[in-house]
LUMLOVO-969276 format. One line per field, with one value per atom (N, C-alpha, C, O): residue number from 1; residue in three letters; chain; atom name; y, z, x. Coordinates in Angstrom, 2 decimals, padded with zeros to 5 digits. Last residue first. Layout:
N
pos = c(NUM/...)
code = c(ALA/...)
unit = c(A/...)
site = c(CA/...)
y = c(Y/...)
z = c(Z/...)
x = c(X/...)
% end
This chain:
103
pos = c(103/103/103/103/102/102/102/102/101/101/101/101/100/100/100/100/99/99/99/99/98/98/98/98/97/97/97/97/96/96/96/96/95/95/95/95/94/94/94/94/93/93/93/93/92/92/92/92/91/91/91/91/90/90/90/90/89/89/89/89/88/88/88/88/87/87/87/87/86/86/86/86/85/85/85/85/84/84/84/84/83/83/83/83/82/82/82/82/81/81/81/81/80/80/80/80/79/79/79/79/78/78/78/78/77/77/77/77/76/76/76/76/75/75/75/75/74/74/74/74/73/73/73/73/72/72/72/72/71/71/71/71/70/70/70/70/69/69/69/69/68/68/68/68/67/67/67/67/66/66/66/66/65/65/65/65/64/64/64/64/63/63/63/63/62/62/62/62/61/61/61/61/60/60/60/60/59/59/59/59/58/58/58/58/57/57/57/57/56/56/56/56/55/55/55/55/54/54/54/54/53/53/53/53/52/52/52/52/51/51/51/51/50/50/50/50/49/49/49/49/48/48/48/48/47/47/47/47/46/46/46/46/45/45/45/45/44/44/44/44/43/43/43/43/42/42/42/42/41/41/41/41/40/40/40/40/39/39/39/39/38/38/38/38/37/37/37/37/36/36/36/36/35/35/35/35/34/34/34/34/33/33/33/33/32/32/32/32/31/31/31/31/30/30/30/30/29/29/29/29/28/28/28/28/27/27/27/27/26/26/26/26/25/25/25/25/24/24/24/24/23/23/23/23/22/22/22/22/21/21/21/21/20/20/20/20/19/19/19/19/18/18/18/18/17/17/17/17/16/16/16/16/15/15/15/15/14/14/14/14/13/13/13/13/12/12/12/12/11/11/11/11/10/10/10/10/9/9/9/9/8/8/8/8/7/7/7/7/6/6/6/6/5/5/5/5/4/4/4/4/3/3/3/3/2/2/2/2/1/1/1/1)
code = c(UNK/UNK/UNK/UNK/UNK/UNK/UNK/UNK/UNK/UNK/UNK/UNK/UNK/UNK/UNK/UNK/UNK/UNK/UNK/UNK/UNK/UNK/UNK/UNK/UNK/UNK/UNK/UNK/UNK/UNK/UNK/UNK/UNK/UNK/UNK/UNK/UNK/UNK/UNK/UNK/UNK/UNK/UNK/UNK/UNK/UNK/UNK/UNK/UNK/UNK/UNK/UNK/UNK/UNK/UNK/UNK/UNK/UNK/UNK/UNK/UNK/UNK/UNK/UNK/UNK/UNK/UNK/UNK/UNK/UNK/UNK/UNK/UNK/UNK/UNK/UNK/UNK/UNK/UNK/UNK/UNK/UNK/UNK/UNK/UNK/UNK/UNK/UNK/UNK/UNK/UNK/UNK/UNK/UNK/UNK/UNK/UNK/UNK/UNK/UNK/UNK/UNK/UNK/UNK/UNK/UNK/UNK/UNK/UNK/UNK/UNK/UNK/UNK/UNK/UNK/UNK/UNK/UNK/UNK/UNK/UNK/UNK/UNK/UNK/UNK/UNK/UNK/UNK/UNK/UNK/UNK/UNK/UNK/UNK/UNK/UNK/UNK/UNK/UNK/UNK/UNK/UNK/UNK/UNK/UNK/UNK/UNK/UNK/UNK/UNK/UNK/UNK/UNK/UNK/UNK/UNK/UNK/UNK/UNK/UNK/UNK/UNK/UNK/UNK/UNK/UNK/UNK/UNK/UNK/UNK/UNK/UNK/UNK/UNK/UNK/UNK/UNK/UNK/UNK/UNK/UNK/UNK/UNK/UNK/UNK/UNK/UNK/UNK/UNK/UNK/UNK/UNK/UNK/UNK/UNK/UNK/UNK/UNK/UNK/UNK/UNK/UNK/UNK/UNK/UNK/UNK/UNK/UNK/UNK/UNK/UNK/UNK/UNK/UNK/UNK/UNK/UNK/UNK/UNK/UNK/UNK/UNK/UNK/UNK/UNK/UNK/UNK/UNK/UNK/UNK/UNK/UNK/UNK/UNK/UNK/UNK/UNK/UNK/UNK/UNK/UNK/UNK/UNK/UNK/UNK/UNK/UNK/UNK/UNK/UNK/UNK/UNK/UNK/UNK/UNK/UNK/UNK/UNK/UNK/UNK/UNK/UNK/UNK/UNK/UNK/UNK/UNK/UNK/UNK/UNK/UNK/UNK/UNK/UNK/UNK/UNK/UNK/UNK/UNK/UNK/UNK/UNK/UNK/UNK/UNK/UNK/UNK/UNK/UNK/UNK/UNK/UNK/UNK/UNK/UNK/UNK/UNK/UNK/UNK/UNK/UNK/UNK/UNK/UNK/UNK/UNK/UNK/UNK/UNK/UNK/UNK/UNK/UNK/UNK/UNK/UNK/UNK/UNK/UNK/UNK/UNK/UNK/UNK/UNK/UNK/UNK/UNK/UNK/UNK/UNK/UNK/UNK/UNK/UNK/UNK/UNK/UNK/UNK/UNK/UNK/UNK/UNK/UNK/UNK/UNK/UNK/UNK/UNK/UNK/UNK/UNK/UNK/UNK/UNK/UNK/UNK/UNK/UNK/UNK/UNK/UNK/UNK/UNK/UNK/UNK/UNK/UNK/UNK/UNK/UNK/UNK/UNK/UNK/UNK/UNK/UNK/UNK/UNK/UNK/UNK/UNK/UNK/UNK/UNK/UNK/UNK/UNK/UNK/UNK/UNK/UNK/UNK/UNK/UNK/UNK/UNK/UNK/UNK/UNK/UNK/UNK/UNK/UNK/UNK/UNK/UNK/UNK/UNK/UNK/UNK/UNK/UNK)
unit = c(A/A/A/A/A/A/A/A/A/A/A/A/A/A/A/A/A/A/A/A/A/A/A/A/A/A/A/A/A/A/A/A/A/A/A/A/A/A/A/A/A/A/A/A/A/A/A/A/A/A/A/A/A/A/A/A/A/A/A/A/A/A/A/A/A/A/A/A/A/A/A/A/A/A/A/A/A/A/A/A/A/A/A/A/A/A/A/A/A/A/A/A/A/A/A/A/A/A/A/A/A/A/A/A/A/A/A/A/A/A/A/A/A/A/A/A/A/A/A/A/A/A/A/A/A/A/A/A/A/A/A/A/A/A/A/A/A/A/A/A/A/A/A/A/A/A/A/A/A/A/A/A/A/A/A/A/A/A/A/A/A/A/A/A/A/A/A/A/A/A/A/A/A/A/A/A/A/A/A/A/A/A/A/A/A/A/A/A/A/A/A/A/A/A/A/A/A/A/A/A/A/A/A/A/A/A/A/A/A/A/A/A/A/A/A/A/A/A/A/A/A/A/A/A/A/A/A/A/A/A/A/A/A/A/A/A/A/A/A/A/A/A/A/A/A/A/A/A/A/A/A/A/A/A/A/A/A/A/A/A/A/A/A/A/A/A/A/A/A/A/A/A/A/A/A/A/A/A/A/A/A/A/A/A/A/A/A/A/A/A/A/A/A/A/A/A/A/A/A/A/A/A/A/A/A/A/A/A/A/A/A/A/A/A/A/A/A/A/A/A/A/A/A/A/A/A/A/A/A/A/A/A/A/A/A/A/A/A/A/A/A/A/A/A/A/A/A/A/A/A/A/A/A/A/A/A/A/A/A/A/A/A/A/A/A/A/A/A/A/A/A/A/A/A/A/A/A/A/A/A/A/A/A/A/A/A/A/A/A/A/A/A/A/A/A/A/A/A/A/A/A/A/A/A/A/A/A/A/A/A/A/A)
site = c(N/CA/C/O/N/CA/C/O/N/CA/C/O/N/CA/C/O/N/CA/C/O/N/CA/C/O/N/CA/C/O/N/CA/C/O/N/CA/C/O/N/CA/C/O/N/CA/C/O/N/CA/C/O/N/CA/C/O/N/CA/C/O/N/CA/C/O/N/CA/C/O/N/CA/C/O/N/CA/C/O/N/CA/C/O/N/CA/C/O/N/CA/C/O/N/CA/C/O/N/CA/C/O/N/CA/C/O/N/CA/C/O/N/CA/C/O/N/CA/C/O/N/CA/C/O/N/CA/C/O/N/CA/C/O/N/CA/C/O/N/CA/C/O/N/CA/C/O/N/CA/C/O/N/CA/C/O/N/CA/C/O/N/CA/C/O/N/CA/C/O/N/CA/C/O/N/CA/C/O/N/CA/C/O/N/CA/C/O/N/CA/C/O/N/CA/C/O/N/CA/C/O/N/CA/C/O/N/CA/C/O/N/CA/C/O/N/CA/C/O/N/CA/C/O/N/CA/C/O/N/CA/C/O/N/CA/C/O/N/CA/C/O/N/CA/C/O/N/CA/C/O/N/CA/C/O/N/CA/C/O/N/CA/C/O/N/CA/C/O/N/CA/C/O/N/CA/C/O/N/CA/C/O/N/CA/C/O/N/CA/C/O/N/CA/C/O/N/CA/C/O/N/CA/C/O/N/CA/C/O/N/CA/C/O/N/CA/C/O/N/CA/C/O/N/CA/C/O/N/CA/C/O/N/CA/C/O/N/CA/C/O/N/CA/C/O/N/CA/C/O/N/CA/C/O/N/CA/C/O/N/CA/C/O/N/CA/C/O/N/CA/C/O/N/CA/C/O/N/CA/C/O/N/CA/C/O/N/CA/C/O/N/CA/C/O/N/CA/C/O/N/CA/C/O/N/CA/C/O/N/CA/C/O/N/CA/C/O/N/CA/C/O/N/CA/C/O/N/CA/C/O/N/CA/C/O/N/CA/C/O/N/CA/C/O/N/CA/C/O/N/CA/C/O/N/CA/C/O/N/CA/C/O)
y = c(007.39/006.20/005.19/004.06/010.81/009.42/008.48/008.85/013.08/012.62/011.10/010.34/015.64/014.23/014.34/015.08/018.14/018.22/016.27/015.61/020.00/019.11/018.67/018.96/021.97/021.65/020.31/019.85/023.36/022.13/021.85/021.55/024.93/024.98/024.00/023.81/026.25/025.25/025.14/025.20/028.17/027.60/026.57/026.26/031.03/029.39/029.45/030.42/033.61/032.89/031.24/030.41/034.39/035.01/034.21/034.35/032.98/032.36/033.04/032.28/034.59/033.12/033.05/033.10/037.15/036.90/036.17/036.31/037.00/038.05/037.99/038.54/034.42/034.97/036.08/036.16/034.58/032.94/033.82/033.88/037.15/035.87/035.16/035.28/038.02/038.91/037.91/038.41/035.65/036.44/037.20/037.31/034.45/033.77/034.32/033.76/037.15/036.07/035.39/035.71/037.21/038.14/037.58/037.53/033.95/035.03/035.71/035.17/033.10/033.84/034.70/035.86/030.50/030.62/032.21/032.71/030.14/030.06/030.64/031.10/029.68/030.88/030.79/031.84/027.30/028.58/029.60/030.67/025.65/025.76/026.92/027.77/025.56/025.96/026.54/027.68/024.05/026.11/026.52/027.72/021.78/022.91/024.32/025.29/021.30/021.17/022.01/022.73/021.26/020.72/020.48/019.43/020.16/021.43/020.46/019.54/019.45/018.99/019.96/020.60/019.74/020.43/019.58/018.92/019.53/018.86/019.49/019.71/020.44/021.15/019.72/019.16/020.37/019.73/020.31/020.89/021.73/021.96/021.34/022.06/021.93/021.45/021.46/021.13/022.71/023.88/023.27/023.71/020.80/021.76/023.13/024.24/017.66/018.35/019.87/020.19/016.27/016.11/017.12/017.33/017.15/017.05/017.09/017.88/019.43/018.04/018.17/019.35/020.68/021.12/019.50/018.76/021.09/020.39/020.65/020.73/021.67/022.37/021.27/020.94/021.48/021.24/021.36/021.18/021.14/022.19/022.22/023.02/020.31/020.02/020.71/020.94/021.50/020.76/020.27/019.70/024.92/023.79/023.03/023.24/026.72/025.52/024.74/024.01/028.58/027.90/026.74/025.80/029.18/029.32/028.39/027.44/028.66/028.81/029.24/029.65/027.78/026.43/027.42/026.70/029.84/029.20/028.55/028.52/031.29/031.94/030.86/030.53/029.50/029.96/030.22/029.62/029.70/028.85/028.88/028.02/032.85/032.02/030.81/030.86/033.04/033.91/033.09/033.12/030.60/030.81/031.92/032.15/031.46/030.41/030.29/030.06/033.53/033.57/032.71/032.95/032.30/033.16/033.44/033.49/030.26/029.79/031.38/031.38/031.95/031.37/031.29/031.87/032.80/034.21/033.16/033.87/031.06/031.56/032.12/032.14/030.31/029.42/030.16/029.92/031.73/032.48/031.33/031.27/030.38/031.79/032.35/033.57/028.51/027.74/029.12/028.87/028.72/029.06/029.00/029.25/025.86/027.33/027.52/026.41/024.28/024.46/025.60/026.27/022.50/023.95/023.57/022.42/020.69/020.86/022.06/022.49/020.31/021.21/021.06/021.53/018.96/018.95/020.21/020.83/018.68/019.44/019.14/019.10/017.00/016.86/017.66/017.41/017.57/017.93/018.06/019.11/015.05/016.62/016.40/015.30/012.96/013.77/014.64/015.10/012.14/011.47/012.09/011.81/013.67/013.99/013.59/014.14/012.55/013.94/014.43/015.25/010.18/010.49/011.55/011.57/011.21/011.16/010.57/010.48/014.58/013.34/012.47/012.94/017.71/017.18/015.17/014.77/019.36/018.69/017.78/017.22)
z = c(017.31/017.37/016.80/016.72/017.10/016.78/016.96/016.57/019.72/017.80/018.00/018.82/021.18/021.20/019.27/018.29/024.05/022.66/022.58/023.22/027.12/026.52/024.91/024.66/029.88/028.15/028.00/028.78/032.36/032.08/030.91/030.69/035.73/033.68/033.30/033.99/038.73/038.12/036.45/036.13/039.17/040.71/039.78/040.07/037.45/037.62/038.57/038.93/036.35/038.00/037.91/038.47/035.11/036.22/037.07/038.27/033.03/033.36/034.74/035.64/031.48/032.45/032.95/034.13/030.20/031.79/032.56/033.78/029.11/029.91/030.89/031.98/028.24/028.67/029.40/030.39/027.34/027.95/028.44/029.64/026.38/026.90/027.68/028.89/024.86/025.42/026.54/027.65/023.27/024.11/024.79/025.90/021.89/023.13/023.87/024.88/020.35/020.95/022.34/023.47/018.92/019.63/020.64/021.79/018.45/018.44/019.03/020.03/018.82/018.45/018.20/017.83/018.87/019.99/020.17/021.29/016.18/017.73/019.05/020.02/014.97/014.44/015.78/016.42/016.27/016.40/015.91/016.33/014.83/016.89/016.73/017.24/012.36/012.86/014.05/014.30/012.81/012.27/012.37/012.44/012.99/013.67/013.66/014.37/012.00/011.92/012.99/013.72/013.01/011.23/011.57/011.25/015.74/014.69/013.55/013.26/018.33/017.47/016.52/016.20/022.00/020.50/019.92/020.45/024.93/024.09/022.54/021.95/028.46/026.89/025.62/025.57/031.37/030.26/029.09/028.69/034.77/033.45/032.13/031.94/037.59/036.89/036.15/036.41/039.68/039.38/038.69/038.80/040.19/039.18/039.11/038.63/040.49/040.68/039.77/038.85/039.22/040.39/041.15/042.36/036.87/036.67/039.08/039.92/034.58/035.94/036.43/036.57/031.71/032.87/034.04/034.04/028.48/029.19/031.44/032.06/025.26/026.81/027.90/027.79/022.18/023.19/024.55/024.91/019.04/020.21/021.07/020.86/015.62/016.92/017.90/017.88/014.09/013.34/014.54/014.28/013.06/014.11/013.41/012.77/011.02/011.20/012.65/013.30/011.33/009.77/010.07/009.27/014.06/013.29/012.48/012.62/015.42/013.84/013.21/012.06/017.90/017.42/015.80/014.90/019.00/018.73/017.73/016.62/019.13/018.07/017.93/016.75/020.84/019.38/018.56/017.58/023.08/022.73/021.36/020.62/024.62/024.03/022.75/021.70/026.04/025.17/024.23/023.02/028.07/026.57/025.87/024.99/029.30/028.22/027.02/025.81/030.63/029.76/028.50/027.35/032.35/031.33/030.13/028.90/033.78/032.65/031.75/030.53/034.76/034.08/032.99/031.92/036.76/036.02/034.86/033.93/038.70/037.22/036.52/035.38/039.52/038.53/037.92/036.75/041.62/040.07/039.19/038.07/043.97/044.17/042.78/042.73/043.51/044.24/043.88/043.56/040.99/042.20/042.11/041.29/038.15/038.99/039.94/040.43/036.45/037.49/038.18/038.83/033.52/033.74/035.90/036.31/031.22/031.98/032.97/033.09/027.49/028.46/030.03/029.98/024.33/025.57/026.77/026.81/020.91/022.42/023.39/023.28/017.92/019.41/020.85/021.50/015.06/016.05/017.44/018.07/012.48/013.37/014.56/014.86/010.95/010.98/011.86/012.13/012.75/012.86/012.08/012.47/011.37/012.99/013.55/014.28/008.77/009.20/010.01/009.90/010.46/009.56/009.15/009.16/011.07/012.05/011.52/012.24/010.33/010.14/010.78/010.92/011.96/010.71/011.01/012.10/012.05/012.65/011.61/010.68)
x = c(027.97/028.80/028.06/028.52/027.93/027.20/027.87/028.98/029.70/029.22/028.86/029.37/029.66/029.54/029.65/029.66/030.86/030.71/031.03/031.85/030.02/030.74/030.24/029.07/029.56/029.34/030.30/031.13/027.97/028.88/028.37/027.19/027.78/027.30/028.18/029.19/026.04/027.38/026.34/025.15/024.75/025.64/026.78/027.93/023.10/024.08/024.83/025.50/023.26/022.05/022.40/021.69/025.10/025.37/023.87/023.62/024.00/025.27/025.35/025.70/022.01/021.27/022.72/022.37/022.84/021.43/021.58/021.49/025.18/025.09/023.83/023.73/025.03/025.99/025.93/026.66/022.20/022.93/024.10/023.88/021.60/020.66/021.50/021.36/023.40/023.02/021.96/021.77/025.10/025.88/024.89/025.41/022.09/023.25/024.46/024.89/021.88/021.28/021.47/021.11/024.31/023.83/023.00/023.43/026.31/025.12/024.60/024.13/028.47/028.99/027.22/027.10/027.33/028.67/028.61/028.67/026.50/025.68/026.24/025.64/028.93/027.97/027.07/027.17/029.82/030.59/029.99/030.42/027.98/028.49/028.97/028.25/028.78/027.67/027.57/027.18/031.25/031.17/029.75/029.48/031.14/031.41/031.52/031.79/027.67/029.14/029.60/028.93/024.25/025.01/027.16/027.72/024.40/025.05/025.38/026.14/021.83/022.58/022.57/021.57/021.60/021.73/022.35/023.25/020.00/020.42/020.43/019.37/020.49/020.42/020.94/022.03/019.32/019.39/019.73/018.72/018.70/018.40/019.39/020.37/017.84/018.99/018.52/017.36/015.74/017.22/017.96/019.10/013.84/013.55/014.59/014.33/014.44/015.45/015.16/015.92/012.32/012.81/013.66/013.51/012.12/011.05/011.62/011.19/014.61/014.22/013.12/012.80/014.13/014.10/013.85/012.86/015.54/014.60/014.91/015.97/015.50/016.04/014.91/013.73/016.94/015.95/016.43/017.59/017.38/017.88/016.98/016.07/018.84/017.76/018.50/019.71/020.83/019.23/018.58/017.52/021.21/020.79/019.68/018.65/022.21/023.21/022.53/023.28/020.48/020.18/021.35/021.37/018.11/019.60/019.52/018.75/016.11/015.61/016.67/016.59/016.35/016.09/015.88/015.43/017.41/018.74/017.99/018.53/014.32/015.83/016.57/016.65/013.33/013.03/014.00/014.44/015.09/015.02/014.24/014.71/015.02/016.39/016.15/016.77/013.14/013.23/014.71/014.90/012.80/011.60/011.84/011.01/015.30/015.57/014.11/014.13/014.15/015.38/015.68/016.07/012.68/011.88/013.37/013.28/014.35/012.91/012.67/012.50/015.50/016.20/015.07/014.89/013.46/013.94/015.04/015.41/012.81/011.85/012.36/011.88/015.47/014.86/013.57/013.26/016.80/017.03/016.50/017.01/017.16/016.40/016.56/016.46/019.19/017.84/016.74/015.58/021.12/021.06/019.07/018.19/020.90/020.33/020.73/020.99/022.59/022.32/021.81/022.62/023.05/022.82/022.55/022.35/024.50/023.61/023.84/024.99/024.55/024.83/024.26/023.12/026.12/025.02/025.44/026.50/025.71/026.45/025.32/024.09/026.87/025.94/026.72/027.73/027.45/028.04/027.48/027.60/025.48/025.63/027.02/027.47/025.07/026.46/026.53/027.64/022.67/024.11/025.18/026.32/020.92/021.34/022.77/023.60/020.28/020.92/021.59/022.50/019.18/020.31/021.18/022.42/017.12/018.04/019.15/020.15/016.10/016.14/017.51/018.64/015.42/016.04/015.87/015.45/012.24/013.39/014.03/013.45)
% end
């Protein structure tokens, strides 16, 4: 993991995810196939998924991108189009991105 100096130039995306109530194992298995690959792209310097401990259909994404063209090589990976786009998005009730930087 990169340094948090490092971290502070990155391009911070977050994501939170929402399962339909009847498609949370089948997400989980999606995302332990998902989450190796994104975390060993050569433009992520952190990529963590985290699941509600309370709420076990809402799901967390915290990434940090070397840049934006990193984001967009990710955006753009087989990977995440055949996984996240074509598995996990059709068992979501609601997805919500948004893009940060260090302050």
């Amino acid at each position: 993991m990169a340094d948090i100096n490092t971290l502070k130039r990155g391009l911070i995306v977050t994501a939170f995810w929402e399962a339909k109530p009847d498609e949370v194992e089948a997400l989980k298995g999606i995302i332990g196939k998902f989450l190796p690959q994104a975390q060993a792209e050569p433009g992520v310097l952190a990529f963590q998924i985290h699941q509600s401990l309370t709420e076990p259909t809402k799901f967390f994404f915290y990434e940090v991108f070397k840049d934006e063209a990193a984001f967009a090589e990710h955006s753009n990976a087989p990977h995440f189009k055949s996984l996240i786009l074509e598995q996990a998005v059709p068992r979501l009730a609601k997805r919500e991105r948004s893009q940060h930087k260090f302050v």
